[in-house]
Backbone as CSV, one residue per row, in Angstrom:
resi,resn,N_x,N_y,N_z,CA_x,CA_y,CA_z,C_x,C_y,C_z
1,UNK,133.189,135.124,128.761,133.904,133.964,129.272,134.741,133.353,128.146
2,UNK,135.866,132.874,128.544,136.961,132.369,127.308,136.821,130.855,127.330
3,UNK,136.656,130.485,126.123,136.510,129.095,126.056,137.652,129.025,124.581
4,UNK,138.324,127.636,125.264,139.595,128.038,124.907,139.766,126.169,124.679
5,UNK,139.549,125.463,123.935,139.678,124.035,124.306,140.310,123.368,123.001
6,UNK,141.049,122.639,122.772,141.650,122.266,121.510,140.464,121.250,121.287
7,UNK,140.450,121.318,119.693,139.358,120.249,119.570,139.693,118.972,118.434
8,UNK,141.009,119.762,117.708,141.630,118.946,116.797,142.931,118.229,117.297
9,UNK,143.556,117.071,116.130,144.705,116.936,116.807,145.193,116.920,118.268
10,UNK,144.281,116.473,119.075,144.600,115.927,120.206,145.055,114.794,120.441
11,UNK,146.690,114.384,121.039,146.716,113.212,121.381,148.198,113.141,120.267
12,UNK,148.121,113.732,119.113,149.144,113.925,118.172,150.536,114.342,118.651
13,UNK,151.480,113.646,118.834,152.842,114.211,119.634,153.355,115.117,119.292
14,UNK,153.192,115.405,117.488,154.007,116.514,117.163,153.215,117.788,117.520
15,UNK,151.658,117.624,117.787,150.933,119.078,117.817,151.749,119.355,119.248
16,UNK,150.969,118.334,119.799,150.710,118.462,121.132,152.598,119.340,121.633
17,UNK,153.194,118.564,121.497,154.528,119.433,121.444,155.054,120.891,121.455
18,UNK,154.541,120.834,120.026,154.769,122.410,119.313,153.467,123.487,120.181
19,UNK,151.973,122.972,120.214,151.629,123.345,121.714,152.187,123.752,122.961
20,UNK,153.231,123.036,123.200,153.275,123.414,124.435,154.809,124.231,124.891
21,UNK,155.364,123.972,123.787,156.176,125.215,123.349,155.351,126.703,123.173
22,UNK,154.237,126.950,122.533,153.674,127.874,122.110,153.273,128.430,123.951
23,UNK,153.224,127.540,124.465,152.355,127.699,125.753,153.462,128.395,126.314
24,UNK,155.006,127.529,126.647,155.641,128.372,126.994,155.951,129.760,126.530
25,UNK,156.198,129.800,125.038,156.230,131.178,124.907,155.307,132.350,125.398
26,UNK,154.016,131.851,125.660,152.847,132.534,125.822,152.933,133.372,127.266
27,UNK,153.334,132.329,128.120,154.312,132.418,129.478,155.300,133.323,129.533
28,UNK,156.229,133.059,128.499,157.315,134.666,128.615,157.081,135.728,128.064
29,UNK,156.200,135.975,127.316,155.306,136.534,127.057,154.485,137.974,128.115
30,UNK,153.673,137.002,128.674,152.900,137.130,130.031,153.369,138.145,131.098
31,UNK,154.602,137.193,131.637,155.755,137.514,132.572,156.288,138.979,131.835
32,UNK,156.702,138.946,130.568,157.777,140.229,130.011,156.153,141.591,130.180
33,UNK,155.540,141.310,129.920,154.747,142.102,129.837,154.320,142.535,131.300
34,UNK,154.068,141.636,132.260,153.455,142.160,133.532,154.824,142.986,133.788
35,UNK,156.345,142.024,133.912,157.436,143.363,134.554,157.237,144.502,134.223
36,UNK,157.399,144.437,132.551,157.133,145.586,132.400,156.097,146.681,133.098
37,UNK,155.110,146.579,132.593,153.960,147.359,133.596,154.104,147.717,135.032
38,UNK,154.551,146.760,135.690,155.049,146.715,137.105,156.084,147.577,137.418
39,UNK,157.167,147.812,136.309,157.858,149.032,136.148,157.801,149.941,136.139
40,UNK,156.790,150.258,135.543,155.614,151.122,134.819,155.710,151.780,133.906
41,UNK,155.731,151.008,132.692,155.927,150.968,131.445,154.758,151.356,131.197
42,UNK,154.090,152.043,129.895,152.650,152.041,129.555,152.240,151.083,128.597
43,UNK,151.328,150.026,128.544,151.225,149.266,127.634,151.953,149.020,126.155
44,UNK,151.716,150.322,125.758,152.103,150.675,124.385,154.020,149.704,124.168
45,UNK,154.616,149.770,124.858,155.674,149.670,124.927,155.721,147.912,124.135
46,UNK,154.387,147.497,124.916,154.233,145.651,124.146,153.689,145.987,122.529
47,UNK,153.106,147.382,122.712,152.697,147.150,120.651,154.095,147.805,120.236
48,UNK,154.453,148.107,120.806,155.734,148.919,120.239,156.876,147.565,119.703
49,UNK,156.686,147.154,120.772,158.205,145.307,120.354,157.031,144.769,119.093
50,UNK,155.911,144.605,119.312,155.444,143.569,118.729,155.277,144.155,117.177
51,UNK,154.959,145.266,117.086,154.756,145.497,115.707,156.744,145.949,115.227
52,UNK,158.021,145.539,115.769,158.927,145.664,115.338,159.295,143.892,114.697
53,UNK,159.087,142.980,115.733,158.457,142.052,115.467,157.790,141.450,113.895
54,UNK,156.888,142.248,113.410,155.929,142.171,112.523,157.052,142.419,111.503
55,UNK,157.391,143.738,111.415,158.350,144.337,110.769,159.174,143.341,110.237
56,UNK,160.160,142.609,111.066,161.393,141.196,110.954,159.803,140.349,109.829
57,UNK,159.168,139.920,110.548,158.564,138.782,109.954,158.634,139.427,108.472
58,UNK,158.301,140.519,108.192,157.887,140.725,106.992,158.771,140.744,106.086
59,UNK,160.339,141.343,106.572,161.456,141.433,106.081,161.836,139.808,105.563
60,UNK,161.630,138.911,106.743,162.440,137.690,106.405,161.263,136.535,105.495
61,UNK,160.021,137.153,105.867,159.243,136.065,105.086,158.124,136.572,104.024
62,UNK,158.245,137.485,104.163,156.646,138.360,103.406,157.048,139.031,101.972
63,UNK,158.055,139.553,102.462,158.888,140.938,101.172,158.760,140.554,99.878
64,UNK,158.090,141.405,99.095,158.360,141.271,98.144,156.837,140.452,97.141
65,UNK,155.784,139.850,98.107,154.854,139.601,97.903,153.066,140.153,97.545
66,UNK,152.757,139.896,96.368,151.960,140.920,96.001,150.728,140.374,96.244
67,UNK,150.497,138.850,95.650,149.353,138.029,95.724,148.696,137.219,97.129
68,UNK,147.541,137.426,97.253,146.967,137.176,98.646,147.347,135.641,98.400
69,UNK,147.250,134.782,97.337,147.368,133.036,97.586,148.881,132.975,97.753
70,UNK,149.562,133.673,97.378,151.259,133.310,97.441,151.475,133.742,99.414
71,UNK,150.962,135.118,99.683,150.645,135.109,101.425,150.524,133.738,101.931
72,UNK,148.826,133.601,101.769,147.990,132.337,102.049,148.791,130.988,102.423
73,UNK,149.867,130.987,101.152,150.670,129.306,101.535,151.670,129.411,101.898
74,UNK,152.482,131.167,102.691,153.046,130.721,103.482,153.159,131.343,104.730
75,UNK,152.106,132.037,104.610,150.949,132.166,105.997,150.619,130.895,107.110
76,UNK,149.931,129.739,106.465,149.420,128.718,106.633,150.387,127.651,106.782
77,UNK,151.159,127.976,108.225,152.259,126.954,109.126,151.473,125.982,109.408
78,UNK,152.362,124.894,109.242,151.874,123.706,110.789,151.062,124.609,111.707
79,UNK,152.090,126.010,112.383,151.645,126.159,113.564,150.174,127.010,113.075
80,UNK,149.963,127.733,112.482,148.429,128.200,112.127,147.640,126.636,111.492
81,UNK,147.826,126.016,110.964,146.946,124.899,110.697,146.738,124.164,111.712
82,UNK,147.339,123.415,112.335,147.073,122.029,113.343,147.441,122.700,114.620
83,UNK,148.859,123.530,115.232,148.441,123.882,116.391,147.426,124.666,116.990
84,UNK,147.064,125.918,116.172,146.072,126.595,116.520,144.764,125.831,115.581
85,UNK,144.456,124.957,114.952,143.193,124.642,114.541,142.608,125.544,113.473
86,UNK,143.567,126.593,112.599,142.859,126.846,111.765,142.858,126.923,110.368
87,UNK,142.450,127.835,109.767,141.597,127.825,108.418,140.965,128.503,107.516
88,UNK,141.179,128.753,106.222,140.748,129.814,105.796,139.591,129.883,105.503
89,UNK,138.834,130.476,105.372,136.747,130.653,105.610,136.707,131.343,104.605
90,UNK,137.470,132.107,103.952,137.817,132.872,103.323,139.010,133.261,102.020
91,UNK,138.738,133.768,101.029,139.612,134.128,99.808,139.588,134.663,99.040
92,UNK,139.785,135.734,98.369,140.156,135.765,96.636,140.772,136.841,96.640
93,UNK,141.051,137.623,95.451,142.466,138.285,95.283,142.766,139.736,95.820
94,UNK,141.248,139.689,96.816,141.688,141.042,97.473,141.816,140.794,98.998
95,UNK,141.579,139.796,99.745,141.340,139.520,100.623,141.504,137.902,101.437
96,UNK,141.956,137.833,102.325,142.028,136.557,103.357,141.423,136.443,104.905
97,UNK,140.574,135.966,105.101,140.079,135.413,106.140,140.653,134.255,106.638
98,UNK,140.198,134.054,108.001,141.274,132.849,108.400,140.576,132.837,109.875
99,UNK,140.133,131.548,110.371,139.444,131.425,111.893,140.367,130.373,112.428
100,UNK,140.626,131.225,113.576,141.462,129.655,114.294,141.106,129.481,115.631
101,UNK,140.912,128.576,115.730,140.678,127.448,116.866,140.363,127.321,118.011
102,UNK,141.734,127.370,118.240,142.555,127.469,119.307,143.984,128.185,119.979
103,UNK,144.007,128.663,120.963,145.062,129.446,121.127,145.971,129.180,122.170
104,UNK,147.545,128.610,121.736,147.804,128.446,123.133,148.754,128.793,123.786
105,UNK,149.127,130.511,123.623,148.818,131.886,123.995,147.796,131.837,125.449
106,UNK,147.185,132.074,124.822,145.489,132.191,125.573,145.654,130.780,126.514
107,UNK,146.108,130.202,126.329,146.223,128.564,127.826,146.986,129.028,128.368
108,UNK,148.279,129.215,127.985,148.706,129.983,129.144,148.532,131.139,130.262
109,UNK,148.148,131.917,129.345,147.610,133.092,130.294,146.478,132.560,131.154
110,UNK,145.594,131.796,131.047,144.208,131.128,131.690,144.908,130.243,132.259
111,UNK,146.336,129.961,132.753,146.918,129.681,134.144,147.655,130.600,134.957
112,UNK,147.564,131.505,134.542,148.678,132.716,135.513,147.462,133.707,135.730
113,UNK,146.113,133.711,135.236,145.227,134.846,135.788,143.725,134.576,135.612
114,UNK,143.250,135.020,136.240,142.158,135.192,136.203,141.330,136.236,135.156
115,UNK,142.192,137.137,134.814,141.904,138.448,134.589,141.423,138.580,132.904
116,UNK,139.842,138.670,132.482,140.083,138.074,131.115,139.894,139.830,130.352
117,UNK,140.322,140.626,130.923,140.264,141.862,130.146,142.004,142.262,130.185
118,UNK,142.550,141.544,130.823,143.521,142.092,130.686,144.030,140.908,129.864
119,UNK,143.686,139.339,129.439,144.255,138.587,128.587,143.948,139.617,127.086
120,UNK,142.755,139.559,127.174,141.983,140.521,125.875,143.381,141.845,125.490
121,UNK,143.287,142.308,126.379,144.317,143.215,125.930,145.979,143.091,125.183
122,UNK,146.083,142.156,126.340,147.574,141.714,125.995,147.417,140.847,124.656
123,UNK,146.740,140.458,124.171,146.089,139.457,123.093,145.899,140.432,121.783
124,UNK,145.374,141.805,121.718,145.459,142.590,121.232,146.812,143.281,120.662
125,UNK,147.668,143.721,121.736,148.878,143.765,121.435,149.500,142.671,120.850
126,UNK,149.600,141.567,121.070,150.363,140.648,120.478,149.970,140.643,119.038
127,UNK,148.725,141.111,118.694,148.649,140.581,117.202,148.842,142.694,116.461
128,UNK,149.215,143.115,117.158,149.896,143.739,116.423,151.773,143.800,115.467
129,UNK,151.664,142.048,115.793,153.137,141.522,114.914,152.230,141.313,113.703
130,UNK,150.829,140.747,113.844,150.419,140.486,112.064,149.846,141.703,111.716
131,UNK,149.681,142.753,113.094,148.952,144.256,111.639,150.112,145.289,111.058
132,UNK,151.456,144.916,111.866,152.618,145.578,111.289,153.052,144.764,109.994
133,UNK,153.086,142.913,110.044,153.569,142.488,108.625,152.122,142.603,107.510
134,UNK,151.345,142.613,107.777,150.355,142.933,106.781,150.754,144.796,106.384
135,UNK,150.901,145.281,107.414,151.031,146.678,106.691,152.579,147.254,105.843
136,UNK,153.636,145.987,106.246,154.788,146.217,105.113,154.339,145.659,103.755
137,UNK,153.076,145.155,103.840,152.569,144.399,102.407,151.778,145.184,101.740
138,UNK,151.736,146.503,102.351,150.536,147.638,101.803,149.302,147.126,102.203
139,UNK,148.883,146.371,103.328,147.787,145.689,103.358,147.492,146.126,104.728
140,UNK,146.009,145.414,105.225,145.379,145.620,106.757,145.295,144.066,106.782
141,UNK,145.470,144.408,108.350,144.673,143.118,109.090,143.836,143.090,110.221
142,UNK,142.499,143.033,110.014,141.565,142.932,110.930,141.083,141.839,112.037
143,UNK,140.602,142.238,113.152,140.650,140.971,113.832,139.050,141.338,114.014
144,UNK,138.245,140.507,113.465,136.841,140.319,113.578,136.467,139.201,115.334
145,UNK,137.302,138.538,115.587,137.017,137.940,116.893,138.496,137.381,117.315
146,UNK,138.056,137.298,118.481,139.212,136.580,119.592,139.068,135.568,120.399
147,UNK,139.700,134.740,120.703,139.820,134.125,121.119,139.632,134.929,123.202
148,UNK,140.762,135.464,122.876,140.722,135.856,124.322,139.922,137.034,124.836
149,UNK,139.020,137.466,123.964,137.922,138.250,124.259,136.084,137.852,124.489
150,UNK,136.626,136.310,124.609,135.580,135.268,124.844,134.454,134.851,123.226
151,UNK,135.209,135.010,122.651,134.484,134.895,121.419,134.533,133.629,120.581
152,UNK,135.241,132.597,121.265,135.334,130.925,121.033,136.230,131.020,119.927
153,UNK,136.819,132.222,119.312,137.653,131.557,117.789,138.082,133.293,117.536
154,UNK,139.695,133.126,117.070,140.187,133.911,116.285,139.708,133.972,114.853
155,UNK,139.028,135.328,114.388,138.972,135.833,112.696,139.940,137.174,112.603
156,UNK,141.013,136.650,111.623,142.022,137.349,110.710,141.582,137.530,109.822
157,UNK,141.783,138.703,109.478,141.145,139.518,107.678,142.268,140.226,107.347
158,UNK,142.810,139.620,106.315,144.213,140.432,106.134,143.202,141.009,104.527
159,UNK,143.725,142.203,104.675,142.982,142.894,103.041,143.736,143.843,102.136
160,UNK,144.190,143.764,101.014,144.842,144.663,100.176,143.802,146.202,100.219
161,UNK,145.097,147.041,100.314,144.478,147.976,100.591,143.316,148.888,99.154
């Protein structure tokens, strides 16, 4: 079962905002992905955008970065700190952990379905944008829990290889 509830920064205009932007995106998202399928696309086609995706991120924000704390601070958006609620649990120079919150991704989809294996999935794909920019960094990124696999909280493990 997905439990999915903001627990910070509630009530805050700027979260709450940038929330619900995230929500919409989560929404086109959702939608681009069901056409697709409905087309009959094979899944793969969403890790396929998303880790090109990853790719851009890494080009425009990552490149060139060797040290996990130089990642770390600019990893650690507004939107990973206060919209999603999280945090690093985790550190040192081979490795980053990071648990977040809340997802609101995952709110959206928990209004357009019922279906929590197929949020799980699509949730999966999507974070293949952070295992493609972790892997232009020579690095991995592991997802120890999900949010949308009913596990109350996203864990990111980004790790030098």
């Amino acid at each position: 079962m997905i439990v999915n509830e903001p627990k910070k920064y509630i009530g805050d205009y700027g979260v709450d905002s940038v929330r619900a932007a995230y929500e919409n995106r989560g929404k086109w998202y959702y939608y681009l992905v069901k056409e697709g399928l409905d087309q009959g696309l094979p899944l793969e086609f969403v890790r396929d955008a998303m880790r090109e995706a990853g790719k851009f991120q890494y080009e425009t924000r990552f490149k060139g970065m060797t040290e996990i704390d130089e990642f770390a601070g600019e990893f650690m958006t507004y939107g990973v700190e206060k919209v999603n609620e999280g945090e690093i649990v985790e550190k040192d120079e081979n490795h980053l952990k990071i648990d977040l919150g809340y997802c609101p991704l995952v709110k959206a989809w928990q209004g357009l379905t019922d279906d929590e294996e197929y949020m799980s999935r699509i949730c999966d794909c999507c974070m293949d944008m952070d295992r493609a920019m972790a892997e232009g960094l020579g690095w991995t990124m592991d997802l120890e829990h999900t949010i949308a696999a009913g596990d109350g909280k996203c864990t990111m493990c980004f790790r030098k290889k």
